[in-house]
VEXMI-477888 format. One record per residue (C-alpha): residue in three letters; x, y, z. Coordinates in steps of 0.2 Angstrom, whole numbers, plus 5000, padded with zeros to 4 digits. Each point is the difference from the previous one (the first is absolute). Last residue first. Layout:
ALAXYZ;...
% end
This chain:
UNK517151694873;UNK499050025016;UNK498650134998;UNK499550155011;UNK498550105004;UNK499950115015;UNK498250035007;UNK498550124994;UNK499449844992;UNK500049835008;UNK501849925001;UNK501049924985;UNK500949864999;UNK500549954981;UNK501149844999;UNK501749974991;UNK500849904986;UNK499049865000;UNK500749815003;UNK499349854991;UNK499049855002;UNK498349974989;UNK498749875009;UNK499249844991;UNK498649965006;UNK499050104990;UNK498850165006;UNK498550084991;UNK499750155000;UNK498250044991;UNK499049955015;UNK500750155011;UNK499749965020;UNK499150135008;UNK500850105011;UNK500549975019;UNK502050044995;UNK499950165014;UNK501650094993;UNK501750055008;UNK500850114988;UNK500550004981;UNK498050004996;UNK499850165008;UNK501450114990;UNK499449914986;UNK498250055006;UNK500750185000;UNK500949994985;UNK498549974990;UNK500149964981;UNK501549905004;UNK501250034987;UNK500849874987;UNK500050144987;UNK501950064999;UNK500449854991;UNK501850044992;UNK500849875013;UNK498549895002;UNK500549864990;UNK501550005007;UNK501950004992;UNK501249864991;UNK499650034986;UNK499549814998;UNK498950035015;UNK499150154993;UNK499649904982;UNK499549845012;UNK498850135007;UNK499150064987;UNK499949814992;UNK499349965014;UNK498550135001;UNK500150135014;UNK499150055016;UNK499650135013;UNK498649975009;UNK499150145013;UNK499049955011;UNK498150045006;UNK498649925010;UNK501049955014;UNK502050024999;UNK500349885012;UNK499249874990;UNK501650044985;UNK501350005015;UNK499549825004;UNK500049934983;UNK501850054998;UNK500549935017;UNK499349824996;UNK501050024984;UNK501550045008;UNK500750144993;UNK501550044986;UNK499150064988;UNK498950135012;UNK500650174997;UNK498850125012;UNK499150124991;UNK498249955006;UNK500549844992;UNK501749974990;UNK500549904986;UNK498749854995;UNK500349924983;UNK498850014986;UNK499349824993;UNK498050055000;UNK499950204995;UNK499750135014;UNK499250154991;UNK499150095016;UNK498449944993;UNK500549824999;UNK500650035017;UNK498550075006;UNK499049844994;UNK499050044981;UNK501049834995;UNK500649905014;UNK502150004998;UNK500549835004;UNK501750025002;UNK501450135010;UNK501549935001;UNK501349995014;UNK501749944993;UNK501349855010;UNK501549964989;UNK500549824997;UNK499950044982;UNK499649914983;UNK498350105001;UNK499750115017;UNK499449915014;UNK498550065007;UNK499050085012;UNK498250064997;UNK499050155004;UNK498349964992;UNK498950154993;UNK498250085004;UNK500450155011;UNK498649925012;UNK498449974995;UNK498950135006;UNK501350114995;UNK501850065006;UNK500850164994;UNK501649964988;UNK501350144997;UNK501149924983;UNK502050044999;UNK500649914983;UNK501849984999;UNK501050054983;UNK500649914984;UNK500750064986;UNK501050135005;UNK499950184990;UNK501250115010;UNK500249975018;UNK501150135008;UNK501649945010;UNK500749985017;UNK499649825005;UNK500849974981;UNK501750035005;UNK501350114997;UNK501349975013;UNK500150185013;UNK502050075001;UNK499150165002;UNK501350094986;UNK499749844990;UNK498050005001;UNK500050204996;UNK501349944986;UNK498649894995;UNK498850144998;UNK501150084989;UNK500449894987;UNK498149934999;UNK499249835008;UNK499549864994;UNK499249815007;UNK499549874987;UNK498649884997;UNK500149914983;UNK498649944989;UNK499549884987;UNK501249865003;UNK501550025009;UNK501149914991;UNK500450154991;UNK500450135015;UNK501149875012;UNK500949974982;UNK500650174997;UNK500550005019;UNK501049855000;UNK500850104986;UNK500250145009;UNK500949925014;UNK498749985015;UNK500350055021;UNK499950174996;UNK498449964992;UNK499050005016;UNK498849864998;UNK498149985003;UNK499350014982;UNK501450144994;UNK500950105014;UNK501150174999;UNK499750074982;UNK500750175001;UNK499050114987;UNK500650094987;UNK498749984990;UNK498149985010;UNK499249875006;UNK498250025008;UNK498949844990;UNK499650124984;UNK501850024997;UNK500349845003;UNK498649954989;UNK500950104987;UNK499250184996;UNK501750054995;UNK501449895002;UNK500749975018;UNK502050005002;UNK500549925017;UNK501550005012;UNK501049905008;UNK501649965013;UNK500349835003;UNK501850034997;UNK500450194999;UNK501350054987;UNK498750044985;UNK498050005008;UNK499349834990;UNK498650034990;UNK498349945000;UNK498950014986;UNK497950045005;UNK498650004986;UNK499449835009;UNK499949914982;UNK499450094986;UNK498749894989;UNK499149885016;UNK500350155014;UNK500649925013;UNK499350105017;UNK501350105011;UNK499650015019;UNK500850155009;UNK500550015016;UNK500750185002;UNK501450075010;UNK499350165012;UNK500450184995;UNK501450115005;UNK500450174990;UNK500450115016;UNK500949905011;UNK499549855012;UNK500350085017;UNK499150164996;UNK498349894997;UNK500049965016;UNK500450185009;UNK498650064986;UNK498849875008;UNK500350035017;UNK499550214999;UNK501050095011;UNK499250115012;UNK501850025012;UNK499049925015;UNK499549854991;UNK501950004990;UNK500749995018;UNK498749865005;UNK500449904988;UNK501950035002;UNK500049945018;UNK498849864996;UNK501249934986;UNK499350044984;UNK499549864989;UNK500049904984;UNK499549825000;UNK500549864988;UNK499549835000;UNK500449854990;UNK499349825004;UNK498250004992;UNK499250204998;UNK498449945006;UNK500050015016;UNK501050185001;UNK498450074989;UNK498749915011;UNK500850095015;UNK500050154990;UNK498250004997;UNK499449965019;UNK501250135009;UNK499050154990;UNK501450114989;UNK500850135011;UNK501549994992;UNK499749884988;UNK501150034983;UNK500549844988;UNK501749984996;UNK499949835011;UNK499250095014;UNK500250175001;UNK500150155016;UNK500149875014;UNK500550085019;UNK501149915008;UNK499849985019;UNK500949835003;UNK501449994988;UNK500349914983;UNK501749974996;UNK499949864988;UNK500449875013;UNK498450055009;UNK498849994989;UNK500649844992;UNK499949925016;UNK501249995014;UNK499750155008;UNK498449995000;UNK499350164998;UNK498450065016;UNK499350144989;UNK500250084981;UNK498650175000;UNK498950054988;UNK499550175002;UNK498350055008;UNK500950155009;UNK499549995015;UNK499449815002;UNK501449934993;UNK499349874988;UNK500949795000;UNK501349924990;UNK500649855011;UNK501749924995;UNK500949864994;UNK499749944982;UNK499249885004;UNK500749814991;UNK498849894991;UNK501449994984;UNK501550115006;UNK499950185003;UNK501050164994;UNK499950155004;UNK500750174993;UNK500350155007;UNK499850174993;UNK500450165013;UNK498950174999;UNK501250144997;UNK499850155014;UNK501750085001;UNK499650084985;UNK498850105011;UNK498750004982;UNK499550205000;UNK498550095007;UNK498950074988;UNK500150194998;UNK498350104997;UNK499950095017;UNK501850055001;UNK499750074983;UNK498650095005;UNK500650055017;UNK501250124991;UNK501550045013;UNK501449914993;UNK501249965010;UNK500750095017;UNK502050004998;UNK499950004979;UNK498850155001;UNK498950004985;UNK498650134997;UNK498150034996;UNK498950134994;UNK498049974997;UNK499549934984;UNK499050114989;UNK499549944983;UNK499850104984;UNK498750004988;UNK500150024981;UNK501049844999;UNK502049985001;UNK500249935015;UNK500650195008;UNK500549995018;UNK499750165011;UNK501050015017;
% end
């Protein structure tokens, strides 16, 4: 058969035909043809929910043989396990956020810092193992399950302009009670700050406006001073919320243009130490327990690494540390020898996360042991015969509090798994 394309040169394909009973019989196109979604294969959404120093009930740990992340041992009276989650699961997102295959470390300190809400997307270990064998790709079977114009709701911080205001009016949606959406004029600081028109305005500086009349709301925005935080999201990406029966919250948004963010600094020892005083104190006008880094030597590693006198301890090596023993603290930075890795913010950072009502370290994807095997070290059984560090000092007052979960891990080659 000769096929003509219309150049000076014809092509010669060789002659093929089409039998109904026996298919099609061109191995090129069989060759070429991606395998189909089973739409029997749909990953399932729950969603936990945790009090104040409650786990959320379950160990997330690697499968060996197919280095997915994989839920074990759920309580069955914890959040974990009243939401529906089942031994075996195999997690495909994280609060909207894609891990399959992901190293265990980073999405244990993802699911750490997310406060009180938690959602995790998975495939039930028959169907996992179905789409493994069928060569289907984990991330379109994920994104399948939102529809095909979702994006993520943004947090967006809107800055007072001194002449033109915040450039954003809200307006109520007819017929729906709490119900709002926004009209942004051009190049308006909220245009700037991530809002768009049209927008569904969900929660403004910590509070969901369902719960506000709009004239509560109109106030709520004026009194605020010179700038507002505020959670959006398009028309259509909500109705992907709404069809999921998922809450819009800010655990699952994108950060646009916050003011304030945590400072991840990777100190090596010198001859002096890491040169700076870990203090506990009681924060001003409060009973509340804060660990605070002091007395920054000047040319010390901490100086170097860009630690400033007055910033509040978060994490160390990774590990969230607020809500530590002092004693315990102090501990974990000596275990870490010669290096450690601080994570810190200032306290007006943080009292702007508290009011909102989130973490510090929720849009922080920096606070990363530089070395996951001497994390992976450190979180064992250590020889504690090491030099004594002259820049920690302790206090005899001690912090209390609980901590959401603890991070066991075996020597490499081994299975790794993490209690949250």
């Amino acid at each position: 058969m000769r096929a003509s394309t219309g150049c000076q040169d014809a092509m010669e394909f060789p002659r093929f035909t089409f039998n109904p009973k026996e298919g099609i019989d061109n191995p090129a196109l069989v060759i070429s043809d991606d395998p189909e979604p089973d739409p029997s294969l749909v990953p399932r959404l729950y969603q936990l929910k945790c009090l104040e120093g409650q786990s959320f009930g379950f160990y997330l740990q690697v499968d060996q043989s197919s280095c997915s992340l994989e839920i074990r041992d759920v309580d069955p009276w914890s959040p974990a396990g009243h939401s529906g989650l089942r031994q075996g699961d195999r997690v495909l997102e994280i609060n909207e956020k894609y891990v399959h295959n992901m190293d265990l470390h980073r999405v244990v300190r993802k699911i750490k810092s997310c406060g009180l809400h938690l959602f995790v997307l998975v495939l039930r270990r028959e169907e996992y193992e179905q789409a493994v064998s069928l060569g289907l790709d984990m991330q379109t079977l994920a994104k399948a399950s939102k529809g095909d114009r979702w994006s993520r709701p943004r947090l967006c911080h809107i800055s007072r302009h001194p002449d033109h205001g915040l450039g954003m009016t809200i307006i109520s949606v007819p017929g729906q009670k709490g119900q709002y959406v926004v009209s942004i004029a051009t190049n308006s600081p909220a245009e700037k700050a991530g809002v768009r028109t049209g927008d569904k305005l969900i929660w403004i500086n910590g509070v969901m406006v369902s719960t506000l009349t709009h004239s509560i709301l109109s106030k709520t925005v004026k009194k605020n001073g010179d700038s507002v935080t505020v959670l959006v999201i398009d028309s259509e990406s909500e109705f992907s919320y709404v069809r999921r029966k998922m809450p819009i919250l800010p655990v699952l948004a994108e950060c646009c243009s916050l003011p304030h963010s945590a400072k991840t600094m990777h100190l090596e020892k010198g001859s002096d130490g890491y040169g700076f005083l870990l203090r506990q104190e009681k924060l001003a006008g409060t009973r509340q327990i804060v660990h605070v880094l002091r007395e920054v030597d000047v040319g010390s590693p901490a100086a170097g690494a860009g630690m400033e006198d007055g910033d509040l301890l978060l994490a160390v090596n990774g590990e969230l540390v607020e809500t530590m023993e002092h004693d315990d603290i102090v501990k974990k930075i000596r275990q870490s020898g010669d290096k450690v890795t601080l994570t810190s913010i200032s306290i007006p950072g943080r009292d702007f996360y508290r009011k909102l009502g989130i973490s510090a370290l929720l849009f922080h994807d920096e606070w990363i042991f530089q070395d996951d095997t001497q994390q992976t070290i450190s979180c064992c059984t250590k020889n504690l015969n090491e030099t004594p560090l002259r820049n920690v000092e302790d206090t005899e007052e001690a912090a209390s509090g609980l901590h959401s979960g603890t991070l066991t891990s075996q020597l490499p080659g081994r299975t790794f798994e993490a209690f949250l």
